[in-house]
PAROBA-425526 format. One line per 4 residues: number of its first residue (from 1); their letters; for each residue x, z, y of N, C-alpha, C, CB. Coordinates in nm, 3 decimals, m for minus. Glycine has a CB too. Layout:
<sites>
NUM) a) X Z Y X Z Y X Z Y X Z Y | ... .
</sites>
This chain:
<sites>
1) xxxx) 17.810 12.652 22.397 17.792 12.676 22.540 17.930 12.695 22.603 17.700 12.801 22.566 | 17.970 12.624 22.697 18.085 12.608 22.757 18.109 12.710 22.859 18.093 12.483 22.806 | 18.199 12.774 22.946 18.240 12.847 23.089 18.138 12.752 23.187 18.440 12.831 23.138 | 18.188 12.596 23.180 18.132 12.541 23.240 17.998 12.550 23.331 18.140 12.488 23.178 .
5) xxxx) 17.904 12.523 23.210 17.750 12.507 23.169 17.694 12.673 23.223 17.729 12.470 22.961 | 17.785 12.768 23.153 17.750 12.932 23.212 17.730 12.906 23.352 17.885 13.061 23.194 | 17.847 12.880 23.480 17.871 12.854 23.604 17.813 12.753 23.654 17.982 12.845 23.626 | 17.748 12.661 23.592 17.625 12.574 23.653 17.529 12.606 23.647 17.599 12.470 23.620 .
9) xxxx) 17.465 12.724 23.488 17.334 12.791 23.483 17.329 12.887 23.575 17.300 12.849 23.359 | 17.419 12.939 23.617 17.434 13.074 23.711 17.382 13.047 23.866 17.606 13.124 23.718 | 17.488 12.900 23.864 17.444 12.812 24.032 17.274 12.803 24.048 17.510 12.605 24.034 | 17.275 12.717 23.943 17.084 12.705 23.982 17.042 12.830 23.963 16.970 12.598 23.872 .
13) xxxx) 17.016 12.938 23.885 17.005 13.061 23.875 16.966 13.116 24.050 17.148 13.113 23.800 | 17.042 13.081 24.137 17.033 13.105 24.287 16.926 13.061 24.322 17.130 13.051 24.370 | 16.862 12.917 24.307 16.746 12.902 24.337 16.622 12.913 24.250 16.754 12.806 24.382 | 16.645 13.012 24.193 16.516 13.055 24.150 16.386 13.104 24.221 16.543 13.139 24.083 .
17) xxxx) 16.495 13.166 24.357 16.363 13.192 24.444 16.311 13.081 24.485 16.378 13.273 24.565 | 16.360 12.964 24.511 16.288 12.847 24.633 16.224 12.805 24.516 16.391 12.710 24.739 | 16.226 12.776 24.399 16.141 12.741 24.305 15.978 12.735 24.335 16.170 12.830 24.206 | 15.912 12.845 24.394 15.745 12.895 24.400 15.784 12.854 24.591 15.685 13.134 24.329 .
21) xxxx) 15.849 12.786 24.614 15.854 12.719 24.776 15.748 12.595 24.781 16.029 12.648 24.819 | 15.756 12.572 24.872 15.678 12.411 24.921 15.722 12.285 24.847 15.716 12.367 25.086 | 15.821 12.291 24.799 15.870 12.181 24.701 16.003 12.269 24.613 15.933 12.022 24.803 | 16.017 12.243 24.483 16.073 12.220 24.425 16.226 12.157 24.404 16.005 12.197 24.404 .
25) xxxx) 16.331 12.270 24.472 16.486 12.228 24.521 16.577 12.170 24.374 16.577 12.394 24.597 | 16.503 12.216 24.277 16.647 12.218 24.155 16.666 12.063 24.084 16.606 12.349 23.994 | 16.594 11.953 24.177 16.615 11.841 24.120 16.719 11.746 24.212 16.478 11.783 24.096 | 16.708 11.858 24.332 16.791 11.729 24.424 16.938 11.727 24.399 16.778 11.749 24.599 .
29) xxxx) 17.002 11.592 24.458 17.123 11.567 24.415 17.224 11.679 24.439 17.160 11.450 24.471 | 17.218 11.692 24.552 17.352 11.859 24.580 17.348 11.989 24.508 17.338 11.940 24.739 | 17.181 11.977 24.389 17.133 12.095 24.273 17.223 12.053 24.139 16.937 12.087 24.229 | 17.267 11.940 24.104 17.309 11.877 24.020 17.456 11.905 24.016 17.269 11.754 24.035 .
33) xxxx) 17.500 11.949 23.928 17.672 11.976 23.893 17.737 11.884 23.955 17.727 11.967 23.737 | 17.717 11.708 23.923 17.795 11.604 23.996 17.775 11.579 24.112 17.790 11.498 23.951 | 17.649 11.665 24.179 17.629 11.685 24.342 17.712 11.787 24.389 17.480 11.725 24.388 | 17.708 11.850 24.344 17.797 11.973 24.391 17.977 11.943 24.398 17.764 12.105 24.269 .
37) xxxx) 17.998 11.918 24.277 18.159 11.869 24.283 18.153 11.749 24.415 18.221 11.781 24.101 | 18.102 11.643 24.434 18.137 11.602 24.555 18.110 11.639 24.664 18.120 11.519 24.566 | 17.994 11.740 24.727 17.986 11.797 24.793 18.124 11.890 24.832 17.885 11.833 24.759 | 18.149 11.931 24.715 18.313 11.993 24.777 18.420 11.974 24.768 18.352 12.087 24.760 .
41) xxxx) 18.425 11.832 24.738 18.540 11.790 24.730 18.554 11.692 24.881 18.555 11.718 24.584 | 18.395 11.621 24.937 18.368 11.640 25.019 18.453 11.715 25.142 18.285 11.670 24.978 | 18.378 11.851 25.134 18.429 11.944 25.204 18.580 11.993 25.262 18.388 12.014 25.146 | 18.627 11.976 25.072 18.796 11.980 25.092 18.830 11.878 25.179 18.888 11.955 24.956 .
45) xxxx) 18.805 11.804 25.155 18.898 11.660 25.242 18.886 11.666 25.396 18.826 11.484 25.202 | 18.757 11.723 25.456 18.752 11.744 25.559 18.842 11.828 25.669 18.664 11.769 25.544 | 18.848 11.941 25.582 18.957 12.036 25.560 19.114 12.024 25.569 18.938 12.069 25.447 | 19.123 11.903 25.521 19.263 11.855 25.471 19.372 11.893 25.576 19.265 11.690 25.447 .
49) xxxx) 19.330 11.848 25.684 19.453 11.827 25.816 19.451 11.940 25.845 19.435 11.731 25.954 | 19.366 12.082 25.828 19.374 12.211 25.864 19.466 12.285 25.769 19.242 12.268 25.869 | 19.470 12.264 25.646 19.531 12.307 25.568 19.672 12.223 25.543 19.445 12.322 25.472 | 19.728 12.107 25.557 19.836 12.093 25.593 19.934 12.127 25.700 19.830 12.020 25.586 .
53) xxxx) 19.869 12.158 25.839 19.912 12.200 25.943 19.943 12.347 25.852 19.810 12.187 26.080 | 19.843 12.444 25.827 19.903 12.590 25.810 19.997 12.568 25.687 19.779 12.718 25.780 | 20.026 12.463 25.628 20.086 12.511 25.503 20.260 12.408 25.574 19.970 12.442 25.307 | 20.263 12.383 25.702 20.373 12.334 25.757 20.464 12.440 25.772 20.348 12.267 25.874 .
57) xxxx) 20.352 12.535 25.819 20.373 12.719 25.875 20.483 12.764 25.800 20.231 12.843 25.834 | 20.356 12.781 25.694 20.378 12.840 25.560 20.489 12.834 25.447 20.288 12.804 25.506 | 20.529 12.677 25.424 20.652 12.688 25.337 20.804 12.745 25.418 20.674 12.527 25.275 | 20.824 12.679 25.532 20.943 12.768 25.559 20.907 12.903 25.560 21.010 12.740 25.686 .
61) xxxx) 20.848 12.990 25.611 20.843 13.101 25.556 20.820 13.139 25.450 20.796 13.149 25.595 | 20.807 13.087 25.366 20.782 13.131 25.179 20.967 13.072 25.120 20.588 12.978 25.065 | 21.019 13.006 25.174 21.157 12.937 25.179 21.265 13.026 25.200 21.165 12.837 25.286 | 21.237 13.068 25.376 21.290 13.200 25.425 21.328 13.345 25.338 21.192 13.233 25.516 .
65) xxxx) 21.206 13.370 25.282 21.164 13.474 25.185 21.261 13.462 25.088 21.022 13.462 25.126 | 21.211 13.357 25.049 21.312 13.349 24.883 21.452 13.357 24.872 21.303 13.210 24.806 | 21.486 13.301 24.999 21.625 13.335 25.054 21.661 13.447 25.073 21.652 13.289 25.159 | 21.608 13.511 25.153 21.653 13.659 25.214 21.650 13.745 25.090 21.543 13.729 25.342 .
69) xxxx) 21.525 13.727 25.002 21.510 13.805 24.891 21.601 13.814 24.798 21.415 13.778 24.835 | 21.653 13.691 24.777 21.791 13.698 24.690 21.925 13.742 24.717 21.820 13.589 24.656 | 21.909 13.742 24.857 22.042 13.793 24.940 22.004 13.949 24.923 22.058 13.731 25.128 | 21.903 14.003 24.941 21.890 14.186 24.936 21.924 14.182 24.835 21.758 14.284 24.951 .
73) xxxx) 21.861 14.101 24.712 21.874 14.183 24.576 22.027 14.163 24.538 21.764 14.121 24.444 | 22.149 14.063 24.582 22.276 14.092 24.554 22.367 14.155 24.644 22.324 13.993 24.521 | 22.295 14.190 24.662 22.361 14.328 24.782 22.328 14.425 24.745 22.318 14.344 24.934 | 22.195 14.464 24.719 22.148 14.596 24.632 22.269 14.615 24.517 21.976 14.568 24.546 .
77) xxxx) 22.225 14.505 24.417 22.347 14.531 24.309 22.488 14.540 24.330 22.348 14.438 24.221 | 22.498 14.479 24.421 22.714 14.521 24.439 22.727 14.657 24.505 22.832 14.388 24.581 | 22.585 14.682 24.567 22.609 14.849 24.610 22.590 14.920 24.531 22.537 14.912 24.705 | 22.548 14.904 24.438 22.503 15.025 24.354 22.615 15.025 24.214 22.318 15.003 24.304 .
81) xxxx) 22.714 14.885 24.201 22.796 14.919 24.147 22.928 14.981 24.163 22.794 14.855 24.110 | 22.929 14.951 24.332 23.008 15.039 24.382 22.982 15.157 24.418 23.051 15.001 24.459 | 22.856 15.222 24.409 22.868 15.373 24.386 22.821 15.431 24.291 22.825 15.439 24.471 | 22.884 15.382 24.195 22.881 15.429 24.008 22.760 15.405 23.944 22.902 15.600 23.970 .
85) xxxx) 22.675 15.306 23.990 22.514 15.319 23.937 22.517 15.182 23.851 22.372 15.320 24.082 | 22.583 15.154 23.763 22.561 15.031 23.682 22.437 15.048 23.615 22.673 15.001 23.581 | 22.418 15.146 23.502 22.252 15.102 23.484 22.184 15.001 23.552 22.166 15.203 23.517 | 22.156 15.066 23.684 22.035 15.070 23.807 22.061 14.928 23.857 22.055 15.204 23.950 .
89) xxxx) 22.202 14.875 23.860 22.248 14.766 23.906 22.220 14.657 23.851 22.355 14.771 23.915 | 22.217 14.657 23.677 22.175 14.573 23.596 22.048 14.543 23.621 22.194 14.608 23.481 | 21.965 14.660 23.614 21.841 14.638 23.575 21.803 14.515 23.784 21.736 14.852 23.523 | 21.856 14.575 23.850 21.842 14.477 23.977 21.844 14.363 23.954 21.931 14.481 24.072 .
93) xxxx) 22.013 14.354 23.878 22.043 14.181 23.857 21.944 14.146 23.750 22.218 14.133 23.798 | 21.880 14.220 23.666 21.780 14.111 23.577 21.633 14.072 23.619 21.757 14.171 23.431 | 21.593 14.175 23.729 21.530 14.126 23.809 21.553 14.037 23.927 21.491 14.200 23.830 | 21.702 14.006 23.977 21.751 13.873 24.083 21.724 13.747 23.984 21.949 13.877 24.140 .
97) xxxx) 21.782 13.752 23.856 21.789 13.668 23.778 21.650 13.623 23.767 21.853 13.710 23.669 | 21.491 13.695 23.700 21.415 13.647 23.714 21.371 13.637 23.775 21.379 13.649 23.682 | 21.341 13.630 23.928 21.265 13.594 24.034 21.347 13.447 24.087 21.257 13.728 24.147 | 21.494 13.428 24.044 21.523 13.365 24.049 21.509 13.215 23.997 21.570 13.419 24.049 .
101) xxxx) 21.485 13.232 23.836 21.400 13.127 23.759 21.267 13.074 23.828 21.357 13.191 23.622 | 21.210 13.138 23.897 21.077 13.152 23.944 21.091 13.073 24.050 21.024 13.287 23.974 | 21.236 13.139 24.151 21.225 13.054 24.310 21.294 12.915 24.324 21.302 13.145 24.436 | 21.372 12.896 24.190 21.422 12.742 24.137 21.329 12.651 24.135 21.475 12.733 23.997 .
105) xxxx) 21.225 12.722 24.066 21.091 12.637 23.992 21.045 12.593 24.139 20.949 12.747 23.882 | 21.033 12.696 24.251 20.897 12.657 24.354 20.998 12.558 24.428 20.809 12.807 24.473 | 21.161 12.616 24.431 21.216 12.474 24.526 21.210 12.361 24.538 21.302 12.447 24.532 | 21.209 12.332 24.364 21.170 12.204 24.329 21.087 12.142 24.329 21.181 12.182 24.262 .
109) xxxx) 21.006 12.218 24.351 20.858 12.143 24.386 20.823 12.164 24.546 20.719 12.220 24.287 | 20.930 12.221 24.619 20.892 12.266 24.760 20.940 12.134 24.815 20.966 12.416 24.826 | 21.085 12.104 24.768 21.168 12.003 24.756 21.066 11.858 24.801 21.234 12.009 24.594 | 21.019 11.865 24.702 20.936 11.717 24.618 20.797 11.659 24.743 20.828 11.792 24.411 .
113) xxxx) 20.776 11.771 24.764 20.667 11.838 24.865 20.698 11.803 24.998 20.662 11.997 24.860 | 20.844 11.875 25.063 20.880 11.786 25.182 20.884 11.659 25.219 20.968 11.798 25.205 | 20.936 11.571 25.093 20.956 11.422 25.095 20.783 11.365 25.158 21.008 11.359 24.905 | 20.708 11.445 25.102 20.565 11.314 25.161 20.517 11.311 25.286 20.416 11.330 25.093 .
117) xxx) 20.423 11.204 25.279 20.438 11.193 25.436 20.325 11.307 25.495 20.398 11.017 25.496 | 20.390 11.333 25.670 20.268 11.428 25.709 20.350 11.557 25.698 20.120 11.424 25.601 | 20.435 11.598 25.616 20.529 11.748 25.636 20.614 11.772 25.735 20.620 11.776 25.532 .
</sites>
């Protein structure tokens, strides 16, 4: 028994009540797993131009962020090594460092992302 098969028994599971109804819902096509996936995939697409517009919004400010964020956190650390706190400073820079691995990763794909058409 798959995750899958669980989350499709669960779906029809919902119409158990319309079951003792005037007809019998769990045969029709949109009851069917491969009804359902196009039904919302369907849906997504409809969707599409709403969710590109907010996500036009959205990456420069997630861009912005990553920027500014890296600029506090090396500023945090040169302050704090200039007032005797190296510990505290390190432990900053190994957290600039990894959020940094992290905001490389999304550029490049933020990057890749601008190029298509419609951004």
């Amino acid at each position: 028994l798959s995750w899958e098969q669980i989350v499709d028994f669960a779906f029809l599971a919902d119409f158990d009540l319309l079951r003792d109804g005037r007809e019998d819902i769990r045969d029709e096509l949109w009851a069917q797993p491969a009804g359902r996936v196009a039904m919302d995939q369907h849906f997504k697409l409809l969707r599409a131009d709403e969710e590109i517009t907010r996500l036009n919004l959205e990456i420069p400010r997630l861009v912005t962020h990553m920027r500014d964020e890296d600029a506090f956190l090396i500023y945090q650390e040169r302050r704090l090594v200039r007032e005797g706190n190296p510990a505290l400073a390190h432990q900053v820079g190994v957290h600039r460092m990894e959020r940094g691995r992290f905001n490389r990763l999304h550029m490049e794909r933020l990057v890749k992302l601008s190029k298509e058409p419609g951004f």
